[in-house]
C-alpha positions in Angstrom: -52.0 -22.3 -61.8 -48.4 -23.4 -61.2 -46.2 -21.5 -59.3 -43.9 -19.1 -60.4 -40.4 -20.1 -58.4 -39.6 -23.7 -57.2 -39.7 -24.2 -53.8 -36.4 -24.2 -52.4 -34.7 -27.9 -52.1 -33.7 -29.3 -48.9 -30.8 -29.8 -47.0 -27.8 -31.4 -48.6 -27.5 -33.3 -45.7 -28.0 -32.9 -42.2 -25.2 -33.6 -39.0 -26.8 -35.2 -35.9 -25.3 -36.3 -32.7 -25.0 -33.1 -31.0 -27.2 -34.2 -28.0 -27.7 -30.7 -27.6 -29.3 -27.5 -29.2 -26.1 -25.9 -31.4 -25.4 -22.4 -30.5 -22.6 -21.3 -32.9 -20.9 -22.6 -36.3 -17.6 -22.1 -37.8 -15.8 -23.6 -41.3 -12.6 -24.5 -40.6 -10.6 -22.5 -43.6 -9.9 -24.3 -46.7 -6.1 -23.9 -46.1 -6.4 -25.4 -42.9 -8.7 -28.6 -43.3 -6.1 -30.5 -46.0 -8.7 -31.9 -48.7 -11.0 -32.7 -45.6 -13.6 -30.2 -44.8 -14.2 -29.3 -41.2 -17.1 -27.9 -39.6 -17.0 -26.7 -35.6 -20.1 -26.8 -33.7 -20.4 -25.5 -30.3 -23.2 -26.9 -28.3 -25.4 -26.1 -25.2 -23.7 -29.0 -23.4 -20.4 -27.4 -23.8 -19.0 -29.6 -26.0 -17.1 -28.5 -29.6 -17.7 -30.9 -32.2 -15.5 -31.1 -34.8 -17.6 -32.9 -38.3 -15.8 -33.9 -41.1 -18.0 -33.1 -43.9 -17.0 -36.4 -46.0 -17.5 -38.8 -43.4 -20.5 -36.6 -42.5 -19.3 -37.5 -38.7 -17.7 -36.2 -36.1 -13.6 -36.6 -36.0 -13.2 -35.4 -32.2 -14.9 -33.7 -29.5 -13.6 -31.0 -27.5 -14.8 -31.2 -23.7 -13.0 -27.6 -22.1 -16.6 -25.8 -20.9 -17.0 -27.7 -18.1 -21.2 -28.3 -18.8 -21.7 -24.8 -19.9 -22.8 -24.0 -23.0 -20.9 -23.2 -26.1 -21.4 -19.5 -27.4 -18.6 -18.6 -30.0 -15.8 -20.4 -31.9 -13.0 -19.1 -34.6 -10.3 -20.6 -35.9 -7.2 -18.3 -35.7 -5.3 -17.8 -39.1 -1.8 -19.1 -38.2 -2.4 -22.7 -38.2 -4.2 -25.8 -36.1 -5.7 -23.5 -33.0 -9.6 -23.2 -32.5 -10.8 -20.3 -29.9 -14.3 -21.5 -27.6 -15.7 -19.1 -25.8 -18.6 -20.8 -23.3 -20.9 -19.6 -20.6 -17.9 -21.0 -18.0 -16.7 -17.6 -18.2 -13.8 -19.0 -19.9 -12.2 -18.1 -23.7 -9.5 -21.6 -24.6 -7.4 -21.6 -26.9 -7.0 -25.1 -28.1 -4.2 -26.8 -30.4 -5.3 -29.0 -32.7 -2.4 -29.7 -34.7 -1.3 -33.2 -35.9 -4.2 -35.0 -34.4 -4.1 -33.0 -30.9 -6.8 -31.5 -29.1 -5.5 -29.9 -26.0 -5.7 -26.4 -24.3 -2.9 -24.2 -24.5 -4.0 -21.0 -23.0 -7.5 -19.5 -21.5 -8.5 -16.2 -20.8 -11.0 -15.7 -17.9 -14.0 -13.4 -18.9 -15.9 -11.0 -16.7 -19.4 -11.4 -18.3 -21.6 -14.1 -18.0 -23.9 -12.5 -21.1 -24.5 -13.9 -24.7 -22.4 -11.5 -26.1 -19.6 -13.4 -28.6 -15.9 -12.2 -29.0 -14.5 -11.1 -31.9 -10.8 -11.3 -33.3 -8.8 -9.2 -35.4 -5.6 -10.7 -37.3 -2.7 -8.6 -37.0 0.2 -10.5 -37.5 1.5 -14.0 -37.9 1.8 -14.9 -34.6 -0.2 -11.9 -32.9 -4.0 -11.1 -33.1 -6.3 -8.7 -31.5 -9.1 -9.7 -29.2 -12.7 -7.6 -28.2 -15.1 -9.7 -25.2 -17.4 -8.2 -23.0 -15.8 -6.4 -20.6 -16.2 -6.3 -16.5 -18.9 -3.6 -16.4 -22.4 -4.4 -18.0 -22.1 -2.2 -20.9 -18.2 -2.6 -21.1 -16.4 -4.4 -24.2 -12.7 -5.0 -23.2 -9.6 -5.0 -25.9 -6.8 -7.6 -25.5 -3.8 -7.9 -27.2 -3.2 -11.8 -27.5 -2.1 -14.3 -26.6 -0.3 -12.3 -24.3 -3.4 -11.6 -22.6 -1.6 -7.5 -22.7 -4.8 -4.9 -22.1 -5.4 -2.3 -24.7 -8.4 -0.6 -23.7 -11.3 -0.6 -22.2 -14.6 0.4 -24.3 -17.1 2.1 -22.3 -19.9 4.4 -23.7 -20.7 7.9 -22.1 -22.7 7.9 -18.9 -25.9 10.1 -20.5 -25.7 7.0 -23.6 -27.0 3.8 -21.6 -26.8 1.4 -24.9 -26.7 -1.7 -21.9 -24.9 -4.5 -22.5 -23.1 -5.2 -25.5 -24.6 -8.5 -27.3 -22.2 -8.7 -30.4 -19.0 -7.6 -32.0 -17.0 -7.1 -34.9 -13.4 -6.0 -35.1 -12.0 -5.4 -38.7 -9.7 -2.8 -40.0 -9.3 -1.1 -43.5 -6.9 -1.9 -46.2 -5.4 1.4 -46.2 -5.3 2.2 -42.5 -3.5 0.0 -39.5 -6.5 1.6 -37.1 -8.6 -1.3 -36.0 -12.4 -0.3 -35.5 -14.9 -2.3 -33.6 -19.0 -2.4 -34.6 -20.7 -3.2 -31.3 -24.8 -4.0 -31.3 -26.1 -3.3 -28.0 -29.2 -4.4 -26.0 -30.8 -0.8 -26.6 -30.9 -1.9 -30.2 -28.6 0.7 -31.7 -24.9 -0.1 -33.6 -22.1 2.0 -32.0 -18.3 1.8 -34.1 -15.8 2.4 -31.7 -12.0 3.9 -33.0 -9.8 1.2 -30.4 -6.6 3.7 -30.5 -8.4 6.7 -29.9 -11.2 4.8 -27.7 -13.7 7.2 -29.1 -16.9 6.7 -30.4 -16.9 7.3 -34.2 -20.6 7.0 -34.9 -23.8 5.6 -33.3 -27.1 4.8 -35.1 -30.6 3.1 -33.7 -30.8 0.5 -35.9 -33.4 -1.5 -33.9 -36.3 -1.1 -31.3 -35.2 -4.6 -29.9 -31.7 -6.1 -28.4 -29.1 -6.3 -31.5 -28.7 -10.1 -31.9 -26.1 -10.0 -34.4 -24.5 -7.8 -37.2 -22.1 -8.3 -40.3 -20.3 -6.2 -41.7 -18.6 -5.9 -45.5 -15.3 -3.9 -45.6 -15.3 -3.5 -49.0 -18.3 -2.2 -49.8 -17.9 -0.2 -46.6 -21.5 -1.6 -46.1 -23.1 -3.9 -42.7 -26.4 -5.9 -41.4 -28.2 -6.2 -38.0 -30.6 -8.3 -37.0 -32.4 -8.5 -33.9 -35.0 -9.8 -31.4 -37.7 -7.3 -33.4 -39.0 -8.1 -37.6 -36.5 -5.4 -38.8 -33.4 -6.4 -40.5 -31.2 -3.0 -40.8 -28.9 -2.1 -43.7 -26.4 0.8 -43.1 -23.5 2.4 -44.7 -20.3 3.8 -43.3 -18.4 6.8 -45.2 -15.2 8.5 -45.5 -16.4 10.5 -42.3 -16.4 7.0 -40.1 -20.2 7.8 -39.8 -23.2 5.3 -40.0 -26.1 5.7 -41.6 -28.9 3.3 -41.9 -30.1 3.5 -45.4 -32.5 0.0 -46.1 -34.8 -1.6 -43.7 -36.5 -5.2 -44.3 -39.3 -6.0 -42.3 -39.7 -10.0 -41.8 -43.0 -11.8 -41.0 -42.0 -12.9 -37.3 -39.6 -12.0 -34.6 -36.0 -12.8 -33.9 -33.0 -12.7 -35.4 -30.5 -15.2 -33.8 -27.8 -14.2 -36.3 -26.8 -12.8 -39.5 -23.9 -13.8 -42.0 -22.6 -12.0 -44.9 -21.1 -15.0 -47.3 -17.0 -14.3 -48.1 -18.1 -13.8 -51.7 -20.2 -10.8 -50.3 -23.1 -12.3 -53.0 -25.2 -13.4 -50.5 -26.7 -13.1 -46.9 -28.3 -15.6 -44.3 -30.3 -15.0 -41.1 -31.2 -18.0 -38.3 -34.5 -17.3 -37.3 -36.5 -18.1 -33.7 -39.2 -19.0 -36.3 -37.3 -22.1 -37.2 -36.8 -20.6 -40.6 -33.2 -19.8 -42.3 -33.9 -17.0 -44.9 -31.4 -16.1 -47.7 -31.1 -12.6 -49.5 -29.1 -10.8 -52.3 -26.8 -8.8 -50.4 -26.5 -5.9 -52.8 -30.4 -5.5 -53.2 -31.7 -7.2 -50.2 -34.1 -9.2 -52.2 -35.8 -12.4 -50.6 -34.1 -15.3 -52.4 -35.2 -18.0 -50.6 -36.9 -19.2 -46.7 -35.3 -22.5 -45.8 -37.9 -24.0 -43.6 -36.7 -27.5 -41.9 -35.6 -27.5 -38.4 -38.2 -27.9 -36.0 -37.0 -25.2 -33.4 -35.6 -22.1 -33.0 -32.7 -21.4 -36.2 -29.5 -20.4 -33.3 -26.5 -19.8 -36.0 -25.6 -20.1 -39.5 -22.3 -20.1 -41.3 -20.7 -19.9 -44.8 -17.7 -21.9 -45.9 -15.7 -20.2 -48.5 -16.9 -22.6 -51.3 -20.6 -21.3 -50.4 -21.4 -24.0 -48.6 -24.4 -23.0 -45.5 -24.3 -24.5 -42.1 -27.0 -23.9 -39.7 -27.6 -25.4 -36.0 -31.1 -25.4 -34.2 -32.5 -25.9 -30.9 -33.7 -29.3 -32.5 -30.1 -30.6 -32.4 -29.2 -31.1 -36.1 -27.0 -29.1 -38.4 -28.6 -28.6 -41.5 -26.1 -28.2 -45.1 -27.2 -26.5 -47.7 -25.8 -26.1 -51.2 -27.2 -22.9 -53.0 -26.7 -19.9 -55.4 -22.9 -21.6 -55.8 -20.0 -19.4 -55.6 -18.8 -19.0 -59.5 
């Protein structure tokens, strides 16, 4: 009897050259690349690749980690400046204008944890910055780049969430109050209201570490994964509160991360089970399990034209062309 679905189709292409298992991915905006896509990879060696994605090779490589590997990378919205944040301890701020590829500025970090940063665009020339703060269950709020401390985020002594292991900053369109959706390693999701440094709203999304979480402003609507089967759905209302409202159980363990695509159609996960799995992001149905890497799925990434990047503990970065944005 045929089957009833295709089986997915492969990789569009796949980047190698890495020498290293790729940790994190990040699409350099449309309005930045100039008719030339760009795709960042940040690697265990502590190196930044930058890939052109019509040469299908790399255009530079950013050596700033000193060895250490390559957690998180964003590009900041005013122009040519890429953020790296490594296992050095150290968050650099490079400029990569007109051919450049030089550190401006670095901020020195006081956890040596997994836990990624997270950046909040306030103004042209100003943004806002969460990283894990001093203290093991800390997350510290910078004012940048003049490095100017807001706050300090620390949960209530009877809470004990541990360490924070990912974060999102974001604000609404009709309030100037930036809010910040921490995962912690007790598995729960805790928003945080920075100018009050209060705790909004805490759920127990997961019976494992949260390994990574997205969240949709406008439908007011987020994911977590973790190192458990349980992908979490939850909702956030008028009140600021949480509410898990939609679990999906996967066949094995480990969520490495999770990325809601800009068109908010569709969702990808990078699994430990080498698998990259792809769901409707209003339904949560199963719409597709991407197996080729040959290790451990570490990070996937959307470009705005749907494009899907995703790096492995095998060293390659897989492309992936599906459900196209219309």
């Amino acid at each position: 009897m045929a089957a009833l679905f295709p089986p997915p189709p492969g990789p569009r292409f796949v980047l190698r050259g890495t020498q290293s298992p790729v940790n994190t991915l990040h699409f350099c905006p449309a309005s930045q690349a100039l008719g030339n896509p760009l795709l960042f990879s940040g690697s265990q060696s502590g190196l930044v690749h930058i890939w052109s994605l019509q040469t299908r090779r790399t255009v530079a490589t950013l050596n700033g980690h000193r060895g250490q590997s390559v957690t998180w990378l964003k590009t900041l919205p005013q122009g040519h400046q890429l953020l790296s944040q490594g296992r050095d301890l150290r968050l650099c701020l490079w400029d990569l204008a007109e051919g450049r590829n030089t550190i401006m500025d670095a901020v020195q970090l006081d956890s040596v944890g997994f836990c990624k940063s997270s950046i909040l665009a306030r103004e042209q020339l100003c943004w806002m910055l969460a990283v894990p703060g001093k203290g093991s269950d800390e997350v510290q709020i910078l004012e940048m780049p003049s490095k100017t401390s807001v706050c300090t985020l620390k949960p209530e002594a009877d809470a004990k969430p541990g360490m924070p292991m990912c974060l999102g900053l974001w604000q609404t369109n009709s309030s100037p109050r930036p809010l910040l959706l921490a995962g912690y390693e007790d598995g729960s999701v805790i928003l945080w209201d920075i100018s009050e440094r209060k705790v909004c709203s805490r759920i127990a999304c997961h019976e494992e570490p949260v390994m990574g979480l997205d969240f949709d402003s406008q439908k007011a609507k987020g994911v977590s994964g973790s190192a458990g089967k349980v992908l979490a759905v939850w909702s956030l209302d008028s009140q600021q509160s949480l509410q898990v409202y939609k679990t999906h159980e996967l066949t094995n363990p480990g969520i490495a991360e999770v990325t809601i695509r800009p068109d908010h159609k569709i969702l990808a996960t990078a699994g430990w089970d080498h698998r990259i799995r792809v769901f409707h992001w209003r339904t949560m149905k199963p719409l597709a399990v991407l197996d080729f890497h040959s290790a451990s799925v570490y990070c996937v990434a959307f470009a705005t034209d749907g494009l899907l990047a995703a790096g492995s503990k095998d060293q390659r970065i897989s492309i992936w062309s599906l459900y196209p944005c219309p």
